[in-house]
PDB file of N, CA, C, O and CB in Angstrom:
ATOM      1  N   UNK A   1       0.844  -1.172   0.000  1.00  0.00           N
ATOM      2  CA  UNK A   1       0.000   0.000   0.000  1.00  0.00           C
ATOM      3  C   UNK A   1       0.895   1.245   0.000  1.00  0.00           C
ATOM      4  O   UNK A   1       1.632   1.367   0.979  1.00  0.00           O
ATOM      5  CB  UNK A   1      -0.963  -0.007   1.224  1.00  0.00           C
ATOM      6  N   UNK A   2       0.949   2.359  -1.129  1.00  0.00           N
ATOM      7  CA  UNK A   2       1.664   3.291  -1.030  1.00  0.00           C
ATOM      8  C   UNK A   2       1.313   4.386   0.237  1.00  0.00           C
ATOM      9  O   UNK A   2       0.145   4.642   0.529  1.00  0.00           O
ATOM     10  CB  UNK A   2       1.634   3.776  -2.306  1.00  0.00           C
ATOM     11  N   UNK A   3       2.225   4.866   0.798  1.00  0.00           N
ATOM     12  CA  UNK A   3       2.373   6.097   1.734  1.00  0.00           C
ATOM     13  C   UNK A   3       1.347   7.514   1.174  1.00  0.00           C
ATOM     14  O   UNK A   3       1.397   8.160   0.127  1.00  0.00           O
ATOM     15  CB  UNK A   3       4.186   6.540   1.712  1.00  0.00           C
ATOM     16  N   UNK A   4       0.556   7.616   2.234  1.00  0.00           N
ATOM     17  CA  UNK A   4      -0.596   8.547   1.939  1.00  0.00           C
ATOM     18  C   UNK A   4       0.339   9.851   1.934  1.00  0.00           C
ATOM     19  O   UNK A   4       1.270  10.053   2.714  1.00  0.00           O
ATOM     20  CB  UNK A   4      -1.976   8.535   3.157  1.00  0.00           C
ATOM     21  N   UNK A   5      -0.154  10.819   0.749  1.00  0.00           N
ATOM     22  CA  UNK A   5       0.732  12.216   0.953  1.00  0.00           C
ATOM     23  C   UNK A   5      -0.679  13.238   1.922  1.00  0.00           C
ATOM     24  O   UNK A   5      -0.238  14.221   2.518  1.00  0.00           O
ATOM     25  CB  UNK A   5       1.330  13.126  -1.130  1.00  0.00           C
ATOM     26  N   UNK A   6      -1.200  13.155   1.962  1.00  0.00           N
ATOM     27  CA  UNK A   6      -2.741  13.809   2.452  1.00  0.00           C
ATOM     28  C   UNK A   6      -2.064  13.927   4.034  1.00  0.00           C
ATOM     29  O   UNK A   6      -1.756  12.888   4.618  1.00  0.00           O
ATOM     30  CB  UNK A   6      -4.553  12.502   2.240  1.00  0.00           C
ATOM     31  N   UNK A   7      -1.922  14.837   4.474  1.00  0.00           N
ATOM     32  CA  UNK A   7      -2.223  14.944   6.485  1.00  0.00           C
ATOM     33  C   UNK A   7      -3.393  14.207   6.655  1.00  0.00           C
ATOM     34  O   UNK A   7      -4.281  13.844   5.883  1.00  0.00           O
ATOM     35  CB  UNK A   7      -2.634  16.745   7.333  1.00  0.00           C
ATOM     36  N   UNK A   8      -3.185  14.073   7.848  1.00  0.00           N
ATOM     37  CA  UNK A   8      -4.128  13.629   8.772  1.00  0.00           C
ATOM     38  C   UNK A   8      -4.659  14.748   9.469  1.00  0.00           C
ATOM     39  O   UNK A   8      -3.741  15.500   9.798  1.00  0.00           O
ATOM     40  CB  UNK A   8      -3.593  12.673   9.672  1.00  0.00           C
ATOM     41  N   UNK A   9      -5.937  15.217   9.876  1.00  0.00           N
ATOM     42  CA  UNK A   9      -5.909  16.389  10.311  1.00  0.00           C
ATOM     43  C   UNK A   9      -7.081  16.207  11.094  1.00  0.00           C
ATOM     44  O   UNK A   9      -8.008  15.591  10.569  1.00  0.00           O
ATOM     45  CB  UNK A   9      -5.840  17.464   9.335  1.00  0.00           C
ATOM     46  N   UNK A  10      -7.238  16.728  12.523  1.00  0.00           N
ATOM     47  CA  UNK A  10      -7.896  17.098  13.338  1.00  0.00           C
ATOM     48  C   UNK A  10      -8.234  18.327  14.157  1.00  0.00           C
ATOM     49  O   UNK A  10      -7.470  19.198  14.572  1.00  0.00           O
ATOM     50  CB  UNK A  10      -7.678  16.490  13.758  1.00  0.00           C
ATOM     51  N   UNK A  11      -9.737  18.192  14.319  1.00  0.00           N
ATOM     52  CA  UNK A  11      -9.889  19.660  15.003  1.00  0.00           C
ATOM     53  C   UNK A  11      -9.662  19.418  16.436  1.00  0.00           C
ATOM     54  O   UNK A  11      -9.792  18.420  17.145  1.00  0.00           O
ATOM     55  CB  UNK A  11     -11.420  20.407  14.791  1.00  0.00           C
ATOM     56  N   UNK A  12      -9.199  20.894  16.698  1.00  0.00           N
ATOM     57  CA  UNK A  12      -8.785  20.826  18.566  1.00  0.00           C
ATOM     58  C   UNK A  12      -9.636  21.675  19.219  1.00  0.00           C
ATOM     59  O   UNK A  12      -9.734  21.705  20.446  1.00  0.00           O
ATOM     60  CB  UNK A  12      -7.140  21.412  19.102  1.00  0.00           C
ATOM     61  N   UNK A  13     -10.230  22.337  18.500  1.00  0.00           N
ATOM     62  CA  UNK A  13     -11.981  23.565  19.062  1.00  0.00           C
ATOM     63  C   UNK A  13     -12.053  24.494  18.320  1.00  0.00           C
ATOM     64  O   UNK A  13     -11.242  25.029  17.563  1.00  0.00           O
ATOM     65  CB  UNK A  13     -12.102  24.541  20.679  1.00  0.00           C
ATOM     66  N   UNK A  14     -13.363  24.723  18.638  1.00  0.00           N
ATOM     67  CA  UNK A  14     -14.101  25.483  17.146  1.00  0.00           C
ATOM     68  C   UNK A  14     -15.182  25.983  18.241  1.00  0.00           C
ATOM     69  O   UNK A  14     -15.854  25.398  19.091  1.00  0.00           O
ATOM     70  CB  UNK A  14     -14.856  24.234  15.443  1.00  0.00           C
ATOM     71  N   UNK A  15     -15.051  27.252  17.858  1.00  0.00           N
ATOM     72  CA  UNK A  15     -16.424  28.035  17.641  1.00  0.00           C
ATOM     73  C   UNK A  15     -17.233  28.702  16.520  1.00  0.00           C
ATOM     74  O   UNK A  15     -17.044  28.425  15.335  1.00  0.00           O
ATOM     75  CB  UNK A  15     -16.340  28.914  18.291  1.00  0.00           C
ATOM     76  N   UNK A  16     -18.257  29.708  16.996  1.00  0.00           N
ATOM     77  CA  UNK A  16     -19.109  30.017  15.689  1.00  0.00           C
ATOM     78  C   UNK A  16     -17.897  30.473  14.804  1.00  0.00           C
ATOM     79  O   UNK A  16     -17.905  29.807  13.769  1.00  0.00           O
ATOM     80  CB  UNK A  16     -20.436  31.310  15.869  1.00  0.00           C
ATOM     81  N   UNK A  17     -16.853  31.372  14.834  1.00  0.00           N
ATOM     82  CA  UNK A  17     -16.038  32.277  13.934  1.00  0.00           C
ATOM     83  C   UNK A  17     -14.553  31.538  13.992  1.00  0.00           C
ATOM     84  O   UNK A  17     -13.728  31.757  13.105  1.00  0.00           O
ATOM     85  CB  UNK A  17     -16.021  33.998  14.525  1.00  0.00           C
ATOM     86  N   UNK A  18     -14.290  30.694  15.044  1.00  0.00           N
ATOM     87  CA  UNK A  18     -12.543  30.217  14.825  1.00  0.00           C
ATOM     88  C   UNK A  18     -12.189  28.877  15.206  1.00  0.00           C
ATOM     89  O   UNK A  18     -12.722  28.399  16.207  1.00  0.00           O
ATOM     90  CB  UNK A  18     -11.467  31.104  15.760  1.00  0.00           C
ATOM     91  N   UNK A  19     -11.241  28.111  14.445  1.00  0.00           N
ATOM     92  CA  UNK A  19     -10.851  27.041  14.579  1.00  0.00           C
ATOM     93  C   UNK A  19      -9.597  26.838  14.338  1.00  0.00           C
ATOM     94  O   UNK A  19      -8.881  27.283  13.441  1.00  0.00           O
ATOM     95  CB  UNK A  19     -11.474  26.391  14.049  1.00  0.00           C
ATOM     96  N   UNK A  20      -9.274  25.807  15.599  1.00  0.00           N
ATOM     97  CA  UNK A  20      -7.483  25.355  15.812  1.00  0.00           C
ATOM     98  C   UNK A  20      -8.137  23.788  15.493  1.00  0.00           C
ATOM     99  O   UNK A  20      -9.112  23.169  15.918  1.00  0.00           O
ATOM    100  CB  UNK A  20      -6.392  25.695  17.914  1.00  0.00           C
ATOM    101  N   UNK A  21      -6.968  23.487  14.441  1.00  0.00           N
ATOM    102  CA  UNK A  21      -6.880  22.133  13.951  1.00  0.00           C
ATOM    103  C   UNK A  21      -5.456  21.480  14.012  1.00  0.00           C
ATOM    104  O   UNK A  21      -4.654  22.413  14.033  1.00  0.00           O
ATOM    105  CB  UNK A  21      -7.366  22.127  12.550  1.00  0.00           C
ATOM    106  N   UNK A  22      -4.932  20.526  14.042  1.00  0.00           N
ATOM    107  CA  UNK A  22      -3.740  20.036  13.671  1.00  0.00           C
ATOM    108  C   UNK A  22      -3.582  19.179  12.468  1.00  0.00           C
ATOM    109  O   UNK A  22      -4.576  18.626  11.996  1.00  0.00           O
ATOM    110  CB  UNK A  22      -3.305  19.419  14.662  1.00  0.00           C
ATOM    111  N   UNK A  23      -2.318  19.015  11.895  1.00  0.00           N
ATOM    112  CA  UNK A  23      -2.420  18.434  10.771  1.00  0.00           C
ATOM    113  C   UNK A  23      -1.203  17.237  11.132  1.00  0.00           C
ATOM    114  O   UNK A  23      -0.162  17.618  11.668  1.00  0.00           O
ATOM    115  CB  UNK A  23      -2.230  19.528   9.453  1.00  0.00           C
ATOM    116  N   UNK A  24      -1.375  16.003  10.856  1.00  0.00           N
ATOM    117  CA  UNK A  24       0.056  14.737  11.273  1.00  0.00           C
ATOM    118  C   UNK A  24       0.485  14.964   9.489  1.00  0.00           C
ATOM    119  O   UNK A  24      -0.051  14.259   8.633  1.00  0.00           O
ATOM    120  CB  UNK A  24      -0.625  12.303  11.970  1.00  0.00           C
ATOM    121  N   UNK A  25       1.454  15.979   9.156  1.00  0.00           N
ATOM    122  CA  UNK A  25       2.342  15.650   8.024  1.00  0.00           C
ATOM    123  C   UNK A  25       2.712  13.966   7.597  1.00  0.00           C
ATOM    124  O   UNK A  25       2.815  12.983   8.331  1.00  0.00           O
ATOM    125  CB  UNK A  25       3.675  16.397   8.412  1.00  0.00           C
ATOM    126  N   UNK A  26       2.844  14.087   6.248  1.00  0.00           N
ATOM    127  CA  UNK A  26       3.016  12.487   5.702  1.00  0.00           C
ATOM    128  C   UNK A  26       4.458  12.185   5.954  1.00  0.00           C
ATOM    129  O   UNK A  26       4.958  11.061   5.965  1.00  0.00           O
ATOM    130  CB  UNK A  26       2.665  12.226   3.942  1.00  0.00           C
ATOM    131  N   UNK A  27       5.372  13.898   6.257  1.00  0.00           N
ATOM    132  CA  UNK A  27       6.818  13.494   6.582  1.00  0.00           C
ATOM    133  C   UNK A  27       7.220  13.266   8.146  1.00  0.00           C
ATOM    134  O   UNK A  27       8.343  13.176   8.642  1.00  0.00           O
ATOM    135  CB  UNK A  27       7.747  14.630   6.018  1.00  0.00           C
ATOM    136  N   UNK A  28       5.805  13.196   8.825  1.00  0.00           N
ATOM    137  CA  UNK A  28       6.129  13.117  10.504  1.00  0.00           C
ATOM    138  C   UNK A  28       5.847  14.178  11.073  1.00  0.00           C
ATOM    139  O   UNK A  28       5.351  14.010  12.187  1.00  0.00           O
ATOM    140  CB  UNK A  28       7.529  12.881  10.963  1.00  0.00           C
ATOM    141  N   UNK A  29       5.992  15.432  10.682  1.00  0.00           N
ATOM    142  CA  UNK A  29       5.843  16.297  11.259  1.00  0.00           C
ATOM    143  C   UNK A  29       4.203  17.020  11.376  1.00  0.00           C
ATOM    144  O   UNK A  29       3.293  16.921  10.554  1.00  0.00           O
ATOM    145  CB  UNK A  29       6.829  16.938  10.759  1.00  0.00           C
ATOM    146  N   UNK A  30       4.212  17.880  12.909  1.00  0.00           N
ATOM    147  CA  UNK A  30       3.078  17.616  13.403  1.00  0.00           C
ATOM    148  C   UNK A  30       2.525  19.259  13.198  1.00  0.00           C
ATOM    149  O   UNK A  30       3.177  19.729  14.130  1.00  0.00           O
ATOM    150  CB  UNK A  30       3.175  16.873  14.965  1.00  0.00           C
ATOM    151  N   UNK A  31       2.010  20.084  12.803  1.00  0.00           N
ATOM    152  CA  UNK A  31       1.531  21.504  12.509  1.00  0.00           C
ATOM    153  C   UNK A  31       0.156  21.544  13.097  1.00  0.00           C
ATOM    154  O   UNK A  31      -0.700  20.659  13.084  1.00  0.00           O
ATOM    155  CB  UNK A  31       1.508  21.888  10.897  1.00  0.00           C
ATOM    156  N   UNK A  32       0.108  22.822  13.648  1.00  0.00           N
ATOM    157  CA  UNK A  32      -1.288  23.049  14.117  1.00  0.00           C
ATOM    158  C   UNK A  32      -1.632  24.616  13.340  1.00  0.00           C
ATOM    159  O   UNK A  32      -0.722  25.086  12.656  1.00  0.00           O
ATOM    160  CB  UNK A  32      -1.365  23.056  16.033  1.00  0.00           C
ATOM    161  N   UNK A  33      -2.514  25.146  13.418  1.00  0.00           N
ATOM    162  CA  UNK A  33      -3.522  25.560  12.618  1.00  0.00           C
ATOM    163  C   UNK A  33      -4.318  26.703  13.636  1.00  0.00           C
ATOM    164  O   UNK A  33      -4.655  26.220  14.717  1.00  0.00           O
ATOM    165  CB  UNK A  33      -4.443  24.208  12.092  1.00  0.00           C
ATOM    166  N   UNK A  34      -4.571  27.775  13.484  1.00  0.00           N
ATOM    167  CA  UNK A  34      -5.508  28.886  13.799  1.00  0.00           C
ATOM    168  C   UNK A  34      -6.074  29.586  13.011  1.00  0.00           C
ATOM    169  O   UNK A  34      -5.384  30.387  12.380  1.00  0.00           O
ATOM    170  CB  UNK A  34      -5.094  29.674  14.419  1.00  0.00           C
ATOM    171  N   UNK A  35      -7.433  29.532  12.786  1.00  0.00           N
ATOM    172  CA  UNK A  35      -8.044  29.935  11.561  1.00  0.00           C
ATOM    173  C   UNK A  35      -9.247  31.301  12.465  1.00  0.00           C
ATOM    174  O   UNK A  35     -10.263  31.336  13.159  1.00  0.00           O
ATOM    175  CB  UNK A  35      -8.928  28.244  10.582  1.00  0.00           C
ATOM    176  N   UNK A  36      -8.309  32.161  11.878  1.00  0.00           N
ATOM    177  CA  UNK A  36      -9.027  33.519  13.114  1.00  0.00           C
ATOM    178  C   UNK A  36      -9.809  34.423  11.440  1.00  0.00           C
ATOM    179  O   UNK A  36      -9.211  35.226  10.724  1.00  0.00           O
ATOM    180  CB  UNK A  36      -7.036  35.065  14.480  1.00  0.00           C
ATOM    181  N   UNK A  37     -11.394  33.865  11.242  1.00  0.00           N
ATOM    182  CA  UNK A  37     -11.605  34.703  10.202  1.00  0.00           C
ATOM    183  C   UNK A  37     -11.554  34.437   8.821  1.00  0.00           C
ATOM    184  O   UNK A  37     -11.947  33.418   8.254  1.00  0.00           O
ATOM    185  CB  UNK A  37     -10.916  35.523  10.351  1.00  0.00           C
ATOM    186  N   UNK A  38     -10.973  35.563   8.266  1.00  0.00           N
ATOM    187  CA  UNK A  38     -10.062  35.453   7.099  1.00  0.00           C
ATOM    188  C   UNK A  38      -8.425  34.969   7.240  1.00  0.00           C
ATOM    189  O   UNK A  38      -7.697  34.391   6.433  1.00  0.00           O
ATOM    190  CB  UNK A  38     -10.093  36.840   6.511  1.00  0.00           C
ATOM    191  N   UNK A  39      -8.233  35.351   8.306  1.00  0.00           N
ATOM    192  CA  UNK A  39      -6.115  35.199   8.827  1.00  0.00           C
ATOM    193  C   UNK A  39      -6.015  33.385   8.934  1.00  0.00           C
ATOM    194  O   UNK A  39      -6.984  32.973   9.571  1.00  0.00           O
ATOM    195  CB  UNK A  39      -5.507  36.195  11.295  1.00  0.00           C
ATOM    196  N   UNK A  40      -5.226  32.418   8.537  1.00  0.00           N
ATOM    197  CA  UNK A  40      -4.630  31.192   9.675  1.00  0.00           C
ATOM    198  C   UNK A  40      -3.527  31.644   9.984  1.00  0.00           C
ATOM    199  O   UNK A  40      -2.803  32.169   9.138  1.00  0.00           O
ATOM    200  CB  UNK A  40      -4.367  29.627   9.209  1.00  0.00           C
ATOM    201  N   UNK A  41      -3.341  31.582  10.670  1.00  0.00           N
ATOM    202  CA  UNK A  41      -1.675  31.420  11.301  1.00  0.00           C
ATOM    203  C   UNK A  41      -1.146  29.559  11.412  1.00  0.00           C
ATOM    204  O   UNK A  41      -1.682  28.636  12.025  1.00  0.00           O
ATOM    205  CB  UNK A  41      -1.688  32.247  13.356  1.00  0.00           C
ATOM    206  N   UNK A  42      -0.415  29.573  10.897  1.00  0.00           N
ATOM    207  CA  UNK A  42       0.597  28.445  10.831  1.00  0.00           C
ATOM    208  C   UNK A  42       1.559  28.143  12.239  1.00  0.00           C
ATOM    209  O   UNK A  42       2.286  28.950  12.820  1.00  0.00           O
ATOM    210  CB  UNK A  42       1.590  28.835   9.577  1.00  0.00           C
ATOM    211  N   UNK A  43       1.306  26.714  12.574  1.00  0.00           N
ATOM    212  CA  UNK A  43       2.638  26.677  13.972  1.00  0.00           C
ATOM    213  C   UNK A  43       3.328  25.284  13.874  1.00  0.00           C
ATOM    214  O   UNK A  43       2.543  24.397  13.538  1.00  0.00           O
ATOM    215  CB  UNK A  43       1.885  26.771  15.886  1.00  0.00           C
ATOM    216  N   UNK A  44       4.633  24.875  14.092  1.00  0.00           N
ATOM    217  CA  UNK A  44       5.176  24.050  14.052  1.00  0.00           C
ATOM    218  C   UNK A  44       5.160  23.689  15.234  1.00  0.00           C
ATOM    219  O   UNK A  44       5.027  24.581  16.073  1.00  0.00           O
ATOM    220  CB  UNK A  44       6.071  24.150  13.512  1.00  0.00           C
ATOM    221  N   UNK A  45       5.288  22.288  15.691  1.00  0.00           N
ATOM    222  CA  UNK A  45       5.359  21.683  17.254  1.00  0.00           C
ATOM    223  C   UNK A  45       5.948  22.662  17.959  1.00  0.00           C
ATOM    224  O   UNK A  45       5.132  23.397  18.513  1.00  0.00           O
ATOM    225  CB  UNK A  45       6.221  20.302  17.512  1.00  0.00           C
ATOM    226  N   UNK A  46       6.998  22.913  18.122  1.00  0.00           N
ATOM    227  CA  UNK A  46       7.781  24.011  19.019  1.00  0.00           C
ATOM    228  C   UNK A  46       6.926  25.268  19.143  1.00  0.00           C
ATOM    229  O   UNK A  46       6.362  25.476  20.218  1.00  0.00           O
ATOM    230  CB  UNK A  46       9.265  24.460  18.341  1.00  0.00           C
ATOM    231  N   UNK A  47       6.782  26.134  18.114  1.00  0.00           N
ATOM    232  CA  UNK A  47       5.639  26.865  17.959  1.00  0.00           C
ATOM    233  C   UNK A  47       4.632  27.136  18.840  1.00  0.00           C
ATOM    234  O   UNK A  47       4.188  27.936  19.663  1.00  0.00           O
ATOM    235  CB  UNK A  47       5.134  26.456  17.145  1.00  0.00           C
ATOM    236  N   UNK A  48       4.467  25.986  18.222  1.00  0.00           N
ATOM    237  CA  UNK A  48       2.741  25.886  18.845  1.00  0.00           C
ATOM    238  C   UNK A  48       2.785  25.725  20.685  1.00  0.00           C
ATOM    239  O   UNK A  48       1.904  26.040  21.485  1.00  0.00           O
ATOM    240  CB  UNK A  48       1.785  24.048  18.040  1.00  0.00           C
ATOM    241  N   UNK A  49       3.884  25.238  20.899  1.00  0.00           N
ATOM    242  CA  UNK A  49       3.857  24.933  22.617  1.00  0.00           C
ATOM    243  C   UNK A  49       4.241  26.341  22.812  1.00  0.00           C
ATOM    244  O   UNK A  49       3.522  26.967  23.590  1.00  0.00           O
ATOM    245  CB  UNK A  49       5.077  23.610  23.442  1.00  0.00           C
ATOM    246  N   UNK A  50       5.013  26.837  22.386  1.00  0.00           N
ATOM    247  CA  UNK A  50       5.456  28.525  23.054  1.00  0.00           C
ATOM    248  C   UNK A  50       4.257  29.570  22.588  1.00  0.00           C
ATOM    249  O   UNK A  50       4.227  30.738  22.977  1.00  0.00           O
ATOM    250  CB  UNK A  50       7.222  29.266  22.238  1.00  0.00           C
ATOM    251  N   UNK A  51       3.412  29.067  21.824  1.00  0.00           N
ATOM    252  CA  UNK A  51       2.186  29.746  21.576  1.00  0.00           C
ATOM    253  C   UNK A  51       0.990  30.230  22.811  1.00  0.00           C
ATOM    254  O   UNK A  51       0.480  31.254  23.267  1.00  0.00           O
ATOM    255  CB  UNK A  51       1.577  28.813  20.641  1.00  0.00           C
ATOM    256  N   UNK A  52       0.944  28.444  23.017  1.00  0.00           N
ATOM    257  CA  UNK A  52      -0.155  27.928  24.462  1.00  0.00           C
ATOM    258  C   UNK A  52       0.861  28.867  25.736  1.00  0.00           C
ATOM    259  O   UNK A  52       0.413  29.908  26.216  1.00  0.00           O
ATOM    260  CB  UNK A  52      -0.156  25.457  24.889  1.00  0.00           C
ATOM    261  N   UNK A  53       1.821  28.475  26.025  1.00  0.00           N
ATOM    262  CA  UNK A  53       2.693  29.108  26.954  1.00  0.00           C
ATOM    263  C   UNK A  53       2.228  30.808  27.028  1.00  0.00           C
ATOM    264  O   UNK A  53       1.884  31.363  28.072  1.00  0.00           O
ATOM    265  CB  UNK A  53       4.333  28.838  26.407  1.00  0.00           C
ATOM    266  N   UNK A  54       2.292  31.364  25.900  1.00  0.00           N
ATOM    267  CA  UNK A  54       1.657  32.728  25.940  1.00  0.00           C
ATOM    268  C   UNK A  54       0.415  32.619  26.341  1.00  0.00           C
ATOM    269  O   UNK A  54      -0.094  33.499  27.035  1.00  0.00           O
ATOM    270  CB  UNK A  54       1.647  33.442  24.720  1.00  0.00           C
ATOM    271  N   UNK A  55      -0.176  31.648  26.005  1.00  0.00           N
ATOM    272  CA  UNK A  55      -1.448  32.072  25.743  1.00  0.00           C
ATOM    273  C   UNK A  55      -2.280  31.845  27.298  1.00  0.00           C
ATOM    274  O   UNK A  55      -3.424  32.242  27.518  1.00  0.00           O
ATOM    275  CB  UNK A  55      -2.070  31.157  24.381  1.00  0.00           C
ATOM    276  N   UNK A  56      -1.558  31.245  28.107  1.00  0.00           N
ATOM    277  CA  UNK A  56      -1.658  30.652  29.321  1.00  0.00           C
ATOM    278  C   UNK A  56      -1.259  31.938  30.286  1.00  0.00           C
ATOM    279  O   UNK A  56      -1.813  32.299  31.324  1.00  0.00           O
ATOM    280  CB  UNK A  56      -0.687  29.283  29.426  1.00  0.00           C
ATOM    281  N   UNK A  57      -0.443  32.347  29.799  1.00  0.00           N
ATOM    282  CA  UNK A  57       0.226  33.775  30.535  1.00  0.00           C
ATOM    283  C   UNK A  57      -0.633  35.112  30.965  1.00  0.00           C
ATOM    284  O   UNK A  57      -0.415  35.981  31.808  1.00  0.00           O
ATOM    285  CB  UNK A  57       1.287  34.400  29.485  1.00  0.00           C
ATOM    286  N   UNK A  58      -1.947  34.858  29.810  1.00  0.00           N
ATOM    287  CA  UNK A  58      -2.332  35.601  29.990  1.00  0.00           C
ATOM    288  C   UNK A  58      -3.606  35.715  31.373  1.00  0.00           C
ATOM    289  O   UNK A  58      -3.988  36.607  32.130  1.00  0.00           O
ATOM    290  CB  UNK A  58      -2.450  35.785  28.819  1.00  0.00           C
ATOM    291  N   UNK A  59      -3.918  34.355  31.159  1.00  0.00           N
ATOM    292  CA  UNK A  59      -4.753  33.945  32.376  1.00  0.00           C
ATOM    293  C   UNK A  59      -4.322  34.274  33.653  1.00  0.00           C
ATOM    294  O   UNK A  59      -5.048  33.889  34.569  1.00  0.00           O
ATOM    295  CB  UNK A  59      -4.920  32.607  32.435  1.00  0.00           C
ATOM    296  N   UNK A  60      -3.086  35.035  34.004  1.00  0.00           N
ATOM    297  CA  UNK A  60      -2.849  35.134  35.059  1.00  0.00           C
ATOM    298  C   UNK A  60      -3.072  36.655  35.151  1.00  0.00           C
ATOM    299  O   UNK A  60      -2.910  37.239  36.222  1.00  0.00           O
ATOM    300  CB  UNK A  60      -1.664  34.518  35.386  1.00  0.00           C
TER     301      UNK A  60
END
């Protein structure tokens, strides 16, 4: 069976206007996704954890 080139992709939450998804790359690598609107923003594993880290920061 040949190697799928397609991600694998899942949503991580969604509301009425925005959605964070991740995508499992066919080369291993793991990208997540913020779809604010019209804008996505793009994040690579590393990324994306220093993202949440902000984003956690602010809760305080």
């Amino acid at each position: 069976m040949p190697k799928s080139t397609e991600p694998m992709t899942e949503t991580l939450a969604e509301t009425e206007n925005y959605l964070v998804w991740k995508a499992e790359e066919p080369d291993g690598e793991t990208t997540y996704h913020v779809e604010l609107g019209n804008i996505t923003v793009h994040f690579f594993k590393e990324e994306w954890e220093e993202f949440l880290e902000l984003a956690r920061a602010l809760e305080e």
